[in-house]
C-alpha positions as CSV (number, residue, x, y, z in Angstrom):
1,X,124.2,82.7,116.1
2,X,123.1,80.1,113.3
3,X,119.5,79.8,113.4
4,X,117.1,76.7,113.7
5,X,116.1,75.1,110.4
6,X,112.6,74.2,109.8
7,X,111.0,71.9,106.5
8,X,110.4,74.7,104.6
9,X,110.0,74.2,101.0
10,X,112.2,75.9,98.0
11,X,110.5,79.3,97.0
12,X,110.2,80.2,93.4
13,X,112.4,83.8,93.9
14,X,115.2,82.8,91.2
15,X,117.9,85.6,91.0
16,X,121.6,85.5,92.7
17,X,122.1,84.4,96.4
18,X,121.8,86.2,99.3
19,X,124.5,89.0,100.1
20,X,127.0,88.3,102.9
21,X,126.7,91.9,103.8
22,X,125.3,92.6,107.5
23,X,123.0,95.7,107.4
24,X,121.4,95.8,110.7
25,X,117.9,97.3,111.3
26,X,116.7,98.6,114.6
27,X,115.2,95.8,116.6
28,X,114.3,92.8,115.7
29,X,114.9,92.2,111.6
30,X,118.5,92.8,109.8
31,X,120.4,91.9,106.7
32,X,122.6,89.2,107.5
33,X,123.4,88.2,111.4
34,X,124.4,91.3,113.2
35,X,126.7,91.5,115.7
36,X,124.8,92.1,119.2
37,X,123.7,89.7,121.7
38,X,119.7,88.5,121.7
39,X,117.8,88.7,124.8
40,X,118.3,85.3,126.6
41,X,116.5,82.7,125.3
42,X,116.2,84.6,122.3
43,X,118.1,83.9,118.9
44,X,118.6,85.5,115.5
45,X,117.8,83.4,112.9
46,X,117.7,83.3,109.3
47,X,114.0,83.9,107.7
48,X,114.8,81.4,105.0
49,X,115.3,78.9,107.3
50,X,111.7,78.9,109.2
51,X,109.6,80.7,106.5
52,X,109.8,79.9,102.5
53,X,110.4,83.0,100.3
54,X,108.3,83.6,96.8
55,X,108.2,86.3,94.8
56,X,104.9,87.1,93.0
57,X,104.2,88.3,89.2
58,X,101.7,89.9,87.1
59,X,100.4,87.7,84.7
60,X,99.9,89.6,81.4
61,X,97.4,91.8,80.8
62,X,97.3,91.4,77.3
63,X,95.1,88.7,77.4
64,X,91.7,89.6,79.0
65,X,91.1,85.7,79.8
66,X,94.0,85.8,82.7
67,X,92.6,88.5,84.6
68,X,88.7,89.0,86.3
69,X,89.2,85.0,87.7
70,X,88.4,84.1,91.7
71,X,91.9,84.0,92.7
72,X,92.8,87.7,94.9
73,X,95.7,89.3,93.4
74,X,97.6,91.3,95.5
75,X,98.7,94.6,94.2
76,X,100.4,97.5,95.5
77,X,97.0,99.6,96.6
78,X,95.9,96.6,98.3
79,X,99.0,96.8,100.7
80,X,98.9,100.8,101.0
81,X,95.1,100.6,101.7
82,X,95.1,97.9,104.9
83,X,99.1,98.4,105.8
84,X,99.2,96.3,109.2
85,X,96.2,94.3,108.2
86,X,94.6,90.7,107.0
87,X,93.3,90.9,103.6
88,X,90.0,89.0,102.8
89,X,89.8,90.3,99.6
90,X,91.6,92.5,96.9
91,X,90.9,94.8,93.9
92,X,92.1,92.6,91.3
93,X,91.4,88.6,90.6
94,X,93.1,86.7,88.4
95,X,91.9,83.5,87.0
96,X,93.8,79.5,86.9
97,X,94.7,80.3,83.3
98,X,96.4,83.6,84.3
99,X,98.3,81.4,87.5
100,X,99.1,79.1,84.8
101,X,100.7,81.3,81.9
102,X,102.9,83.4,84.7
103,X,105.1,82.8,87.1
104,X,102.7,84.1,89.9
105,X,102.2,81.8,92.2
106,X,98.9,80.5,94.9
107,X,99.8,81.0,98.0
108,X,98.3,79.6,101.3
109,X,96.5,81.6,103.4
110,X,99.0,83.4,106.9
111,X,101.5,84.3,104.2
112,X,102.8,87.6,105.2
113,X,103.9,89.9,102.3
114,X,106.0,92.5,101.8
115,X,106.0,95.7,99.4
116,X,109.8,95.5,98.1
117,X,109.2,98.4,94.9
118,X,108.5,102.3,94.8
119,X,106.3,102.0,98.1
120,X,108.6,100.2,99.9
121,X,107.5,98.2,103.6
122,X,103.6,98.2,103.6
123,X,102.8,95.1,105.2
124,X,99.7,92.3,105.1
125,X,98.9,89.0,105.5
126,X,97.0,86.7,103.3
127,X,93.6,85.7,105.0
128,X,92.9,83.2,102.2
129,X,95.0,81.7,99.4
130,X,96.0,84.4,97.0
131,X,98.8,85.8,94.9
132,X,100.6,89.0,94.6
133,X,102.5,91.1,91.9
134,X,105.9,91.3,91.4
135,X,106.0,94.4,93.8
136,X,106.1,92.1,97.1
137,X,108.3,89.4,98.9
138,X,106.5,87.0,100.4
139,X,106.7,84.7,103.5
140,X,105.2,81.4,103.9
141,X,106.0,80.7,107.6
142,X,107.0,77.2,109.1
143,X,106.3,75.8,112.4
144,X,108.5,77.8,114.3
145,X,107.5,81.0,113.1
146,X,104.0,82.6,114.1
147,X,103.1,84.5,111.1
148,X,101.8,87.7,112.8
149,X,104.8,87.9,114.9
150,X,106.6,88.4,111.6
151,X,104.1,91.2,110.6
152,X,104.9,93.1,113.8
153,X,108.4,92.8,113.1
154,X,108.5,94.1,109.7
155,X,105.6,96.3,111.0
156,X,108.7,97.5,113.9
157,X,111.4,98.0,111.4
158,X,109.2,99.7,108.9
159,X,112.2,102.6,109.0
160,X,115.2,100.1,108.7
161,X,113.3,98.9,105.3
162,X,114.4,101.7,103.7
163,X,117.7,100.7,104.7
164,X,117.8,97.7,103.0
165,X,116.4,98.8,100.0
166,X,118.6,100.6,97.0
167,X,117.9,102.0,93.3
168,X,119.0,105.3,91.8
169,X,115.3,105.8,90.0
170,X,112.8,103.7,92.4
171,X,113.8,102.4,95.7
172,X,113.9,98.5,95.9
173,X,115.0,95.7,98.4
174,X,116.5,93.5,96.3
175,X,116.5,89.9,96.3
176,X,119.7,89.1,97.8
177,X,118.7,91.3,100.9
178,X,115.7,89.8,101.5
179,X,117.3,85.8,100.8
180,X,119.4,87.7,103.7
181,X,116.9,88.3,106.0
182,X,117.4,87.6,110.0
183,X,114.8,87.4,112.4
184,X,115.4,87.9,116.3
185,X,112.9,84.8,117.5
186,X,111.8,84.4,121.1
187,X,110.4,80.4,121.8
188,X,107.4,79.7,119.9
189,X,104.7,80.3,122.6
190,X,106.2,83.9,123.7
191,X,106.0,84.9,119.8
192,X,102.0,84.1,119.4
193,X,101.8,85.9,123.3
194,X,103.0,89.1,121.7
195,X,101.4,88.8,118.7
196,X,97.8,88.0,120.6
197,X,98.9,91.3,122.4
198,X,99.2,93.4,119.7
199,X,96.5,91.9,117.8
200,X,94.3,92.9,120.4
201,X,94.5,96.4,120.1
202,X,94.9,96.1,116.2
203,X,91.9,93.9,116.2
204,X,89.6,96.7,118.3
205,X,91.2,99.6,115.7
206,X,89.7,97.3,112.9
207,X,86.5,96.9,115.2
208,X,85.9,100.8,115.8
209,X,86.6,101.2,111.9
210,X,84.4,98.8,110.2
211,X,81.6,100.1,113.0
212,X,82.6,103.7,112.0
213,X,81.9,102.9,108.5
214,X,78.8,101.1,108.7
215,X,77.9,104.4,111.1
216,X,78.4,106.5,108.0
217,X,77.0,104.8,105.7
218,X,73.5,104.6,107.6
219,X,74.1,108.2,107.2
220,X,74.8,108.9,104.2
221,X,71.7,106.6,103.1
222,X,69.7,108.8,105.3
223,X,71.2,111.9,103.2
224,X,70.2,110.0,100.1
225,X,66.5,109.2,100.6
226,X,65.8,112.3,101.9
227,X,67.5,114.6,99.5
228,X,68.5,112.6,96.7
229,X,65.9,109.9,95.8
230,X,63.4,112.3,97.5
231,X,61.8,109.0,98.8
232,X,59.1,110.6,101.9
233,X,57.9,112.8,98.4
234,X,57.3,109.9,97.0
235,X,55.5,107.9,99.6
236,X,53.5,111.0,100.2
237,X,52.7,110.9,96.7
238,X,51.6,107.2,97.1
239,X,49.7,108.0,99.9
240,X,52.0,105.7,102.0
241,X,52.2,106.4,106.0
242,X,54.1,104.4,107.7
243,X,57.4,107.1,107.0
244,X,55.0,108.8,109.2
245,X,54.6,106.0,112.1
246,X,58.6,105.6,112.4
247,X,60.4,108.9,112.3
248,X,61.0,110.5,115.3
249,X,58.8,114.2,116.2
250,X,60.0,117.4,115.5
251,X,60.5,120.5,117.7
252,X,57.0,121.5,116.5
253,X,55.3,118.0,116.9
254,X,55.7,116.6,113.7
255,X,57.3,113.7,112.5
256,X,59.8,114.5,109.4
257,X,57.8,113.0,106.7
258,X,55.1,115.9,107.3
259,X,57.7,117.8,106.8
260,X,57.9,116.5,103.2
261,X,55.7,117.7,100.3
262,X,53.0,115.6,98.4
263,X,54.5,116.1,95.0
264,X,57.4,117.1,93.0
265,X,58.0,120.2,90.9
266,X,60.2,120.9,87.8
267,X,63.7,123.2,88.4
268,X,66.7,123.8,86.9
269,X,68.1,119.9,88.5
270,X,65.0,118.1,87.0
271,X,61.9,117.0,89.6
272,X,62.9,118.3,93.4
273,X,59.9,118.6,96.0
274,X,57.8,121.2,95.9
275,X,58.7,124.7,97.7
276,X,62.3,123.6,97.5
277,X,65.2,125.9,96.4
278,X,68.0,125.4,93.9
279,X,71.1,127.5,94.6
280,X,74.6,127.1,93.4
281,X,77.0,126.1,95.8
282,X,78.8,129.8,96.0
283,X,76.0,130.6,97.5
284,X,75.9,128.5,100.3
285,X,79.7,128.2,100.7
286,X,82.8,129.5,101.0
287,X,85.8,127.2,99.9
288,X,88.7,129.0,101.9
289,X,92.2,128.0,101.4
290,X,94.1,126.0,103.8
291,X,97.9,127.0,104.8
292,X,101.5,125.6,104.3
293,X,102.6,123.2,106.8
294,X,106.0,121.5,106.7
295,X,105.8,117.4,106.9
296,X,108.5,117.9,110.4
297,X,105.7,119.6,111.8
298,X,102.9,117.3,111.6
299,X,104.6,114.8,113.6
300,X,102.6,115.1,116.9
301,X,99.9,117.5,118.8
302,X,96.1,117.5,119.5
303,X,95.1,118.9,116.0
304,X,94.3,116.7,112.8
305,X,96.1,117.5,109.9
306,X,94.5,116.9,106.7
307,X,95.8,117.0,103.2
308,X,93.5,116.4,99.7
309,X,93.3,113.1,100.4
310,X,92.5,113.0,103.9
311,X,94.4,113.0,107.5
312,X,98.4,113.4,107.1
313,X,99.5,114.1,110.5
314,X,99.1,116.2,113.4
315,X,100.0,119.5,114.5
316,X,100.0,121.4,118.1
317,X,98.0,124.1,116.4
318,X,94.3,124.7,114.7
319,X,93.8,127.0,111.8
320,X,89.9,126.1,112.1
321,X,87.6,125.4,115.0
322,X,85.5,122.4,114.0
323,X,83.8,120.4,113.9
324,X,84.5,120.9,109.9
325,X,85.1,119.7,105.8
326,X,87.9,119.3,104.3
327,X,87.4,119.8,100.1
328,X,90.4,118.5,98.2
329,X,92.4,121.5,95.8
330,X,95.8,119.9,94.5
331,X,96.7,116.6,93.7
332,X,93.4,114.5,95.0
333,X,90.9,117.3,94.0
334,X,87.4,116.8,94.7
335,X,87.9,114.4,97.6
336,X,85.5,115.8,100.8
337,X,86.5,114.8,103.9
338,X,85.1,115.4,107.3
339,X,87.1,116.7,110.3
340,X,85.5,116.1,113.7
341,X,87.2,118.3,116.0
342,X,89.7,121.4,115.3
343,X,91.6,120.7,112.4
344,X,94.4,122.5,110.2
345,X,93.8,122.0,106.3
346,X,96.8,122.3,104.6
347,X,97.4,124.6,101.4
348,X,96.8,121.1,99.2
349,X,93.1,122.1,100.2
350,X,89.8,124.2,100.7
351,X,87.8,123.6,103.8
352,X,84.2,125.2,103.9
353,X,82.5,128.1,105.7
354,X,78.7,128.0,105.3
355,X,76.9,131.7,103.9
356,X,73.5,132.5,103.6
357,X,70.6,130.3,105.4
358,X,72.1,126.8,105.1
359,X,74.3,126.4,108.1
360,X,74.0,122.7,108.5
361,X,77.8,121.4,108.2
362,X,76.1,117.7,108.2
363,X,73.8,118.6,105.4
364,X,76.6,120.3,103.5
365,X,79.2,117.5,103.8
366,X,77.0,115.2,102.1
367,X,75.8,117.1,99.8
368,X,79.2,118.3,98.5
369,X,80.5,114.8,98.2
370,X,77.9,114.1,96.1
371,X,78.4,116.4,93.7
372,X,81.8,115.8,91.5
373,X,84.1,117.9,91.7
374,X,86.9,116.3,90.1
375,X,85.8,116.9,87.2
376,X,86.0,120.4,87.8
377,X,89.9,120.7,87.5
378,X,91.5,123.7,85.3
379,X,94.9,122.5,85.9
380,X,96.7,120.5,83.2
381,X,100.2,119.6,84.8
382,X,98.8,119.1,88.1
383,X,95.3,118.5,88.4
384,X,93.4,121.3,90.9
385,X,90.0,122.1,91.6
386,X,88.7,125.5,90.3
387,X,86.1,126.4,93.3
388,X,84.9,129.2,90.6
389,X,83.6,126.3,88.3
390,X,82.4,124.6,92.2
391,X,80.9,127.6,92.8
392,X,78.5,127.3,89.7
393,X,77.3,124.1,90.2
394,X,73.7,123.9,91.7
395,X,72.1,122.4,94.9
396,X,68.4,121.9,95.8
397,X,68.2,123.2,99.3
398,X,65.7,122.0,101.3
399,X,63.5,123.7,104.7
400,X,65.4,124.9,107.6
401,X,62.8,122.8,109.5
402,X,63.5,119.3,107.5
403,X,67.5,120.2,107.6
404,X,67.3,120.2,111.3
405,X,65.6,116.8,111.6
406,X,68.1,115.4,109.6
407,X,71.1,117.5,112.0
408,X,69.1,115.4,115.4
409,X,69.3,111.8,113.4
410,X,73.0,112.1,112.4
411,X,74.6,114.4,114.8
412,X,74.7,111.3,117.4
413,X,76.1,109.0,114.6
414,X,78.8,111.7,113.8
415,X,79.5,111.9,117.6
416,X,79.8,107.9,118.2
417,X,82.6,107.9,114.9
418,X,84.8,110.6,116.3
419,X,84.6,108.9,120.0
420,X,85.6,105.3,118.6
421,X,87.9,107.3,116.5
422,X,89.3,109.3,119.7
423,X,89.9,105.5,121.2
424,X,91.1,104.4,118.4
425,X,94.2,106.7,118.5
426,X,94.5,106.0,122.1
427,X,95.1,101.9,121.2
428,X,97.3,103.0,118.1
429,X,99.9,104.9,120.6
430,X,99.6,102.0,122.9
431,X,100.8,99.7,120.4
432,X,103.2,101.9,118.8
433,X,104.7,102.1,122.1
434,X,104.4,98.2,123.0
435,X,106.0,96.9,119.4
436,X,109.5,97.8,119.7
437,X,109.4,97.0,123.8
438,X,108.3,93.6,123.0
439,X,109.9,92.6,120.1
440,X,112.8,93.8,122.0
441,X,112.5,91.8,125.2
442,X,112.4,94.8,127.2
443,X,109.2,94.3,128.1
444,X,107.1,90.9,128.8
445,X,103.6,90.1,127.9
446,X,102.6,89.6,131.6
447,X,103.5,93.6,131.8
448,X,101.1,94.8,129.4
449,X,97.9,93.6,131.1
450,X,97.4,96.5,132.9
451,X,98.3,99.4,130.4
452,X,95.8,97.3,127.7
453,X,93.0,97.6,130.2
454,X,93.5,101.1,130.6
455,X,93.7,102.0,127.0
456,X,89.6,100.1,127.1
């Protein structure tokens, strides 16, 4: 069916046409007008026609006065980072001279972009006028397209991407698949429904993360004037009280800062509080190694699976009761990740048993990430922590007494992240499960009211 046209401006994309090939993707997005009927009222229409296309570029870096401007500059970490999500900002700016001397190109803000290279079908949308690299196709949408309803359809066919895209060394889509791109559209007002639907849930994910984050990092602050910066020390030293007017009392009676010393003492790490020990971290840790786990089985289950880098899937089984930490060994080394409930580390990493008198998992998380590890790789090809160079590096170690104060002022931080975190997943399924029933017209909007209450 021949779609409706819109005034959409010519892109600047260059290149041959569009194919006349039909490669159809699995709901709502193909190459070329596929052969099956659209739910009534419905109609597949070409993207061209209701959104303008544009390529982006990199403007060269040879010349230090194009890059470090105010204009965002999409590149291919910013799309892998927040796939699914509205950028305010990104990594790299470029400045008008760079716009000028390149064929990148301003674009307005709601214009929904496209990995097309390598790390093919991350999605995001432009919250403010930026540009992008070369690696993305871009959408500037018309009147009769609601942008986020495009970024749930490309969001839908994420699979189908791949489909589209070809390349014997790197995996691209092409130009004249993407000049080819259809769109199955519902009438204007049903697209913004779903996409108010789904941006909902997506919008209370973002809420529990940025409130997760600004939860750890009150945290790790905590972490660092205490045990770092040492800063109750020095307002003991300064005869300074109020540290002990706020904190909260201790099992014995006394608030945290008497727990602190009046002056510092030198050790093998420089000035640390008096009566405090320095111990290497073998001492206090074991790095155990985590276990193969093949990618078709971390597909679903209760269990977290994490990798060096972080979460990669889940699994129906534990190899460790947690609460627990996750230490990078292969590819990502060095990276320290913390795993709420039971977990299964995979053999990419170490995840930590405490020995000796420091038990505190909280303490230990923090402290570990501070140190860097990274840097302690003794693999050339691939780079891999050595946990016998870990092992020598040294940690002050405060009082049992002080390590349990901080345990009571983070463990109900730690507790309200993994239970937004716990919802969080909850809403992800929910919309997983919505996308292709919507986009589909399987399911209407006035249907999802109840199973979006429940998810709350």
């Amino acid at each position: 069916m021949a779609g409706e046209t819109a005034e959409i401006g010519t892109g600047r994309t260059g290149g041959r046409e569009a194919t006349t090939g039909v490669i159809p993707g699995r709901i709502a997005l193909s190459v070329g007008c596929p052969d099956f009927t659209p739910p009534k009222g419905w109609q597949w229409t070409s993207l061209s026609s209701v959104a303008q296309l544009e390529s982006g570029h990199t403007p060269s870096r040879k010349n230090p006065e194009y890059w470090d401007g105010g204009i965002p500059w999409i590149g291919i970490k910013d799309a892998t980072e927040n796939h699914g999500r509205t950028l305010s900002d990104t990594y790299q700016h470029v400045s008008e001279l760079g716009l000028d001397n390149s064929s990148a190109r301003l674009l307005p803000a709601n214009t929904v972009c496209l990995s097309r290279t390598a790390s093919v079908g991350f999605v995001v949308v432009m919250g403010r006028p930026m540009a992008t690299s070369q690696d993305f196709v871009n959408w500037i949408c018309g009147p009769n397209i609601e942008p986020h309803y495009l970024k749930y359809v490309l969001l839908a066919e994420n699979e189908a991407l791949w489909r589209f895209a070809s390349g014997t060394t790197h995996q691209t889509i092409y130009y004249p698949e993407a000049k080819a791109f259809h769109v199955c559209l519902p009438p204007l007002a049903e697209q913004k429904a779903i996409a108010a639907v789904l941006g909902a849930l997506d919008d209370k994910i973002e809420l529990n993360r940025r409130m997760n984050a600004t939860l750890e990092a009150m945290a790790r602050a905590l972490f660092q004037s205490w045990f770092v910066d040492f800063d109750p020390v020095r307002a003991n030293m300064d005869r300074r009280d109020r540290w002990m007017e706020r904190s909260e009392v201790n099992r014995d009676g006394r608030p945290p800062a008497a727990l602190f010393p009046e002056h510092l003492e030198d050790s093998p790490l420089g000035h640390v509080p008096h009566g405090w020990e320095v111990k290497t971290l073998g001492e206090v840790i074991e790095l155990a190694y985590g276990k193969p786990l093949k990618a078709e089985d971390r597909k679903n289950g209760p269990v977290c699976v994490y990798g060096a880098n972080g979460p990669v899937g889940w699994h129906d089984e534990k190899l460790v009761s947690g609460p627990g930490i996750v230490v990078g060994r292969k590819g990502n080394p060095g990276v320290v990740t913390w795993a709420h409930g039971d977990f299964y580390p995979i053999d990419t990493t170490f995840y930590v048993e405490p020995k000796g008198e420091c038990r505190s998992l909280y303490f230990l998380f923090y402290a570990l990430a501070n140190h860097d590890l990274a840097n302690l790789s003794a693999d050339s090809a691939v780079p891999g922590l050595n946990r016998n160079h870990a092992y020598m590096s040294k940690q002050v170690i405060p009082p049992a007494l002080l390590i349990e104060a901080f345990d009571r002022q983070v463990a109900p931080i730690f507790a309200t992240i993994h239970a937004n975190e716990i919802q969080s997943r909850t809403l992800a399924t929910l919309r997983d499960t919505l996308l292709p029933k919507l986009l589909s017209g399987e399911l209407s909007v006035a249907d999802t009211g109840n199973l979006i209450q429940t998810a709350n």
